[in-house]
C-alpha positions in Angstrom: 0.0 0.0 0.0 1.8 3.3 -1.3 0.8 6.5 1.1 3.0 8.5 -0.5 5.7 8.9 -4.0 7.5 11.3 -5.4 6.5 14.2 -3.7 2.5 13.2 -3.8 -0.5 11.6 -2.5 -3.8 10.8 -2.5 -4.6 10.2 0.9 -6.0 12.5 3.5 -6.0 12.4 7.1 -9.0 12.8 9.5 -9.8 12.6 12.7 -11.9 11.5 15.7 -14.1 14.1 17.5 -11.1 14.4 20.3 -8.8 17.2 20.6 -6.4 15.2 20.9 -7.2 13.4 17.9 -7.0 16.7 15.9 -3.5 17.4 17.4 -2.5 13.8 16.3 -3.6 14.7 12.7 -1.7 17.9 12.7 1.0 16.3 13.8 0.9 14.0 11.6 0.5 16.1 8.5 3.8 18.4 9.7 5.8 15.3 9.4 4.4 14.6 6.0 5.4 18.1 5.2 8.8 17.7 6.5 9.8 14.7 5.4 8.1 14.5 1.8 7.2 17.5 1.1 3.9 17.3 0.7 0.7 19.1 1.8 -1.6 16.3 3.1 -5.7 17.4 3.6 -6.3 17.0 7.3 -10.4 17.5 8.4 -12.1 15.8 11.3 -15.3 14.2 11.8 -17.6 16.8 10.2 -15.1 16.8 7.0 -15.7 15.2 4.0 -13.9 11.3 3.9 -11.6 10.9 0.3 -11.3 7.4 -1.3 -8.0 6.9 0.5 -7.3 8.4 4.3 -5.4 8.1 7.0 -7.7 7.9 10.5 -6.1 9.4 13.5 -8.4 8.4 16.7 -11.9 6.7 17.1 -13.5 7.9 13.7 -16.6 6.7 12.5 -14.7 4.9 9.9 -12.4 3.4 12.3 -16.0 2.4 14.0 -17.0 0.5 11.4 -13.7 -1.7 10.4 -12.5 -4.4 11.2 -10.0 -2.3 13.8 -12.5 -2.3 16.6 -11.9 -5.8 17.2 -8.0 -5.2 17.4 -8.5 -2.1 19.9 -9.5 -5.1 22.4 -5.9 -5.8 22.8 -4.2 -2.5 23.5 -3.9 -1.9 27.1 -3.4 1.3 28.8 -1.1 4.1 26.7 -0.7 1.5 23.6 -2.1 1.7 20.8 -3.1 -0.2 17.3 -1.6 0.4 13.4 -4.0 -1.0 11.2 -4.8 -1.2 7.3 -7.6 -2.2 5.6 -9.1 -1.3 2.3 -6.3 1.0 1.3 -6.6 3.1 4.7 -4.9 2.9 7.3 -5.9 3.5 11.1 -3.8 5.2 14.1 -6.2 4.1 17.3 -5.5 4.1 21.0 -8.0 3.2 23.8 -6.6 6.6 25.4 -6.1 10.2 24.3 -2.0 9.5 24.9 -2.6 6.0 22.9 -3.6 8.0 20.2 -1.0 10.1 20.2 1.5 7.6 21.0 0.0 6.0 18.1 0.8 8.9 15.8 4.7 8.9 17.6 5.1 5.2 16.8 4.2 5.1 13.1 6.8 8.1 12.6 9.1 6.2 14.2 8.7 2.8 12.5 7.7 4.4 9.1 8.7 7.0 8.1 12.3 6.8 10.0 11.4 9.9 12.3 13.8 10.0 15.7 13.0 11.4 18.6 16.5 12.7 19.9 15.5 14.9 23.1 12.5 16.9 24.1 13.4 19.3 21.7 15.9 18.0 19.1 14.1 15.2 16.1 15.7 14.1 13.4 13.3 14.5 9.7 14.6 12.2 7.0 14.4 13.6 3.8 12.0 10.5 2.1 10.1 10.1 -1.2 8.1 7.3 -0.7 6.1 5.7 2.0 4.4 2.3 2.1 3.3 -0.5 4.2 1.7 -3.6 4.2 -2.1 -3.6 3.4 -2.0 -6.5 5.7 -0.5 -4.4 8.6 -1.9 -5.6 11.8 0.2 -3.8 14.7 -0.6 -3.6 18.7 2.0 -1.5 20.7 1.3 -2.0 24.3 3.7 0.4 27.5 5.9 -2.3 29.3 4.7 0.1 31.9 0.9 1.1 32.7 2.4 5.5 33.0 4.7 6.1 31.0 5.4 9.6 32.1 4.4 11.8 35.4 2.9 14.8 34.7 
């Protein structure tokens, strides 16, 4: 499944009705930016849905695939990758899941590295792909990962 090539794309991203979500989709469409340089559509629920998207959080389409039954298996912070039908789905059972969610598949992906708090490293990349049978749970080795 090909996301992105040669400087374009024809997915979207959109998100759940969460703030969080919504930051997870802007994230998420920076590092697109950054690393292929390329402007990706980002809308949440009340947006229209393209042929091909990316869902960041617990969207209605996320609702009604198959992912629901692999969001059973993430446990606190963790979270699910999943493709189906040309899309692909970012899901935690938790705001930070989400988001962690969002972290994890730049890191695995598209080669992001989170040096410090304040220092990342942004490959320069003109394609992204993965597997259209991508079925990924991430679950903490701890139940907090952080204090606040």
């Amino acid at each position: 499944m090909i996301i992105c090539s040669d400087y374009s794309t024809d997915y979207s991203i959109i998100t759940g009705s969460e703030p969080s979500d919504y930051f997870g989709g802007k994230e998420l469409r920076k590092l697109f930016l950054d690393i292929f340089s390329v402007s990706v559509t980002l809308t949440d629920v009340s947006g229209v849905i393209t042929d091909k998207f990316i869902s960041v959080g617990k969207t209605q389409a996320f609702l009604k695939s198959n992912g629901n039954r692999l969001i059973d298996k993430v446990k606190d912070d963790g979270y699910a990758l999943y493709a189906e039908n040309g899309n692909l789905f970012i899901c935690g059972k938790t705001a930070r899941g989400t988001l962690n969610g969002v972290y994890g598949f730049a890191k695995k992906y598209m080669g992001v590295r989170f040096l410090t708090e304040t220092e990342t490293y942004y490959p320069k990349r003109k394609k992204l792909s993965v597997t259209d049978k991508l079925r990924l749970v991430d679950n903490p080795s701890f139940a907090i990962r952080t204090f606040f």
